[in-house]
C-alpha positions in Angstrom: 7.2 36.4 75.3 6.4 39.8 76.8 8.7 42.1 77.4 8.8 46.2 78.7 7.6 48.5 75.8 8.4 52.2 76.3 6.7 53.8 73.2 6.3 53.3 69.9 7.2 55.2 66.8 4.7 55.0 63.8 6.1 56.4 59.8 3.9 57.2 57.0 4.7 56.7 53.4 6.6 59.2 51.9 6.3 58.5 48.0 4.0 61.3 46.7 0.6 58.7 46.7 -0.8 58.7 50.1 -1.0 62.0 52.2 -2.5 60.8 55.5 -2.3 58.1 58.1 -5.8 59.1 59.7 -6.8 59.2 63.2 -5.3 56.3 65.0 -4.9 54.3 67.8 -1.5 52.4 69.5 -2.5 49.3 72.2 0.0 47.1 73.7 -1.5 43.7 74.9 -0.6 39.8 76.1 -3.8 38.0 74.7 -2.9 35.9 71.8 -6.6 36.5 70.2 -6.6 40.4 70.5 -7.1 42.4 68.6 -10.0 40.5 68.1 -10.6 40.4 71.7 -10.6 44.5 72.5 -8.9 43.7 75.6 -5.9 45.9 74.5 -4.2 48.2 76.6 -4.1 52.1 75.2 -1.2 53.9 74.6 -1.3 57.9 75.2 -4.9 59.0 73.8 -6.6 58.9 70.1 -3.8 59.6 67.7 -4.8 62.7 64.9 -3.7 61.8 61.4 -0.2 62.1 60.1 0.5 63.7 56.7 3.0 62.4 54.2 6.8 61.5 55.4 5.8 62.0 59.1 6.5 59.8 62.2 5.2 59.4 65.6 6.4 58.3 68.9 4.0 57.2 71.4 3.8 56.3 74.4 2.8 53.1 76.5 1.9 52.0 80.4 4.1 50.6 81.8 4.3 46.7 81.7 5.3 43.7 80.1 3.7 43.3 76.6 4.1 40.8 73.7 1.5 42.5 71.1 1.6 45.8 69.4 -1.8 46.8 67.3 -2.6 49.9 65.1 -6.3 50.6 64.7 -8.5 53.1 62.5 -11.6 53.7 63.6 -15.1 53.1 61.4 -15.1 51.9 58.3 -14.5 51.7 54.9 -10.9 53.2 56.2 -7.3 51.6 54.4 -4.2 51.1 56.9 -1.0 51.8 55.5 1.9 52.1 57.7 6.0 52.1 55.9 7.5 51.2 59.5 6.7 50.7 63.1 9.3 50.3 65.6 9.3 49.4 69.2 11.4 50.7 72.2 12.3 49.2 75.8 13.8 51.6 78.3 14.2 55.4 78.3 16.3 57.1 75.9 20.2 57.3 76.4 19.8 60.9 76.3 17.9 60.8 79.5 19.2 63.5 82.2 22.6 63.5 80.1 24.4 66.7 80.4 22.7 69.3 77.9 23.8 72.5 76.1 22.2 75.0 73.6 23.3 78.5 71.9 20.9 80.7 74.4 17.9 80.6 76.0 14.7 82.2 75.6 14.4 85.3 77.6 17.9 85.5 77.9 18.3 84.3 81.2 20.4 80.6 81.2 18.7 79.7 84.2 15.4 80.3 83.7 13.8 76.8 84.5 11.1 77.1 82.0 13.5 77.1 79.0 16.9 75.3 80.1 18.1 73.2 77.5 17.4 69.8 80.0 14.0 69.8 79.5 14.6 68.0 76.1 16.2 64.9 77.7 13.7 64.8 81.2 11.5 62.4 79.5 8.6 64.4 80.1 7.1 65.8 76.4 5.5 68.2 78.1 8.5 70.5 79.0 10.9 71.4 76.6 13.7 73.6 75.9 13.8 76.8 73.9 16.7 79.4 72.9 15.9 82.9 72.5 15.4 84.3 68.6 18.8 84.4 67.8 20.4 85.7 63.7 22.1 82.3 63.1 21.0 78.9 63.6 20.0 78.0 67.2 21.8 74.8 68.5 21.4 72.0 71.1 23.5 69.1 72.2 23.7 66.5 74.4 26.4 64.4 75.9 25.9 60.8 76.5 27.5 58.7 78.9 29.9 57.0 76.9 30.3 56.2 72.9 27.3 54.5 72.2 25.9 53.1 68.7 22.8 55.7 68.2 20.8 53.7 65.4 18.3 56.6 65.6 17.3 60.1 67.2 13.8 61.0 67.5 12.5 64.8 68.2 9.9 65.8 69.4 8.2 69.0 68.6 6.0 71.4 71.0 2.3 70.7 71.8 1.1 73.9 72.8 -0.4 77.2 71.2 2.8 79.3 71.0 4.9 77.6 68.5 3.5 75.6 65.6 6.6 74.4 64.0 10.0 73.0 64.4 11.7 74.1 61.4 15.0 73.4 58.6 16.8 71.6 61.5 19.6 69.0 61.1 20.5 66.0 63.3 24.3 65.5 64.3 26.3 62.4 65.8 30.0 64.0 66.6 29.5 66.3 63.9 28.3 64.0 61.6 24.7 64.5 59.9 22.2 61.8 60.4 19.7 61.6 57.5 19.7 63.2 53.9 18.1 66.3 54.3 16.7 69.3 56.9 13.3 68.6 58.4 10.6 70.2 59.8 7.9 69.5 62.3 4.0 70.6 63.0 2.9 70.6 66.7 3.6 67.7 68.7 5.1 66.0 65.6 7.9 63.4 66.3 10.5 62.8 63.4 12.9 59.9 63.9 16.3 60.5 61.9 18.3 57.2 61.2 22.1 57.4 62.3 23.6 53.9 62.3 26.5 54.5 63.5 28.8 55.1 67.3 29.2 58.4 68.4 28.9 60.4 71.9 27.3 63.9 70.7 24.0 64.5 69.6 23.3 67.9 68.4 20.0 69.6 66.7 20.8 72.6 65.1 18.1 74.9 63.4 19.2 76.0 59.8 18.8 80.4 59.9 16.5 82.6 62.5 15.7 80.6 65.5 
């Protein structure tokens, strides 16, 4: 039956074989005979190709939706996808209190840089900490323990920083994932956790 689809988060292989997911398209839909139909609904605009290892979360109109589809364009293309994974509801990070090691400019009140722009739900704004010697940190506070199965970041869309770099993901202290990872522009990497905790911290591995 349909039900409320907030975004959703496409991952390419990551096995040394296949480098690219290529231009794409997410559409959320009720008819039982799309995609066959093109009567599906887009989510956010034409998708640019993902290299190897690298997820994306995207989002959808609001609505009530039973089908998900994935589409290349032209032909002669191959679809390979390792997982895709589909949300309801906003993030319980959402306008949770937020903290981070400085802020760019220096001034901790400067709106354009306040460490609550990563949890308004808007991509479009985020939070940045001044260049700092030592690996530049962020946290937020959720309402409660919660189980956090994973924590997806988003990085920067715009022409002044084109990566998110060696950062770590931490639940109560606790690392989520294997390794540090690092982002292109308006990249989204989801890091698996699996397990309850109230803190969610990011922290940047050297020179922020």
């Amino acid at each position: 039956s349909p039900q409320p689809v907030s975004y959703v988060a496409v991952n390419t292989f990551n096995d040394g074989r296949v480098q690219w997911l290529e231009d794409f398209q997410v559409y959320v839909g009720n008819n039982p005979d799309w995609p066959k139909a093109k009567d599906g609904t887009p989510c956010g605009g034409k998708q640019t190709g993902l290299k190897q290892g690298v997820s994306r979360t995207v989002t959808c109109p609001k609505g009530q939706w039973q089908y998900v589809s994935i589409e290349l364009a032209g032909e002669k293309k191959r679809l390979s996808l390792c997982e895709v994974q589909v949300f309801a509801g906003n993030s319980m990070a959402r306008g949770r209190p937020t903290w981070q090691t400085s802020t760019n400019k220096g001034n901790p009140n400067d709106p354009r840089y306040k460490s609550s722009l990563a949890v308004d739900g808007n991509p479009q704004t985020c939070s940045q900490t001044h260049q700092q010697l030592n690996n530049p940190s962020w946290k937020v506070e959720l309402a409660s323990e919660q189980y956090v199965s994973q924590v997806a970041v988003t990085n920067r869309n715009d022409d002044g920083y084109a990566w998110l770099h060696s950062f770590e993901v931490f639940l109560d202290g606790v690392a989520c994932g294997h390794t540090q990872y690092s982002l292109r522009r308006g990249e989204v990497r989801t890091v698996t956790c699996n397990r309850v905790g109230k803190t969610v911290a990011v922290r940047q591995r050297g020179m922020g």
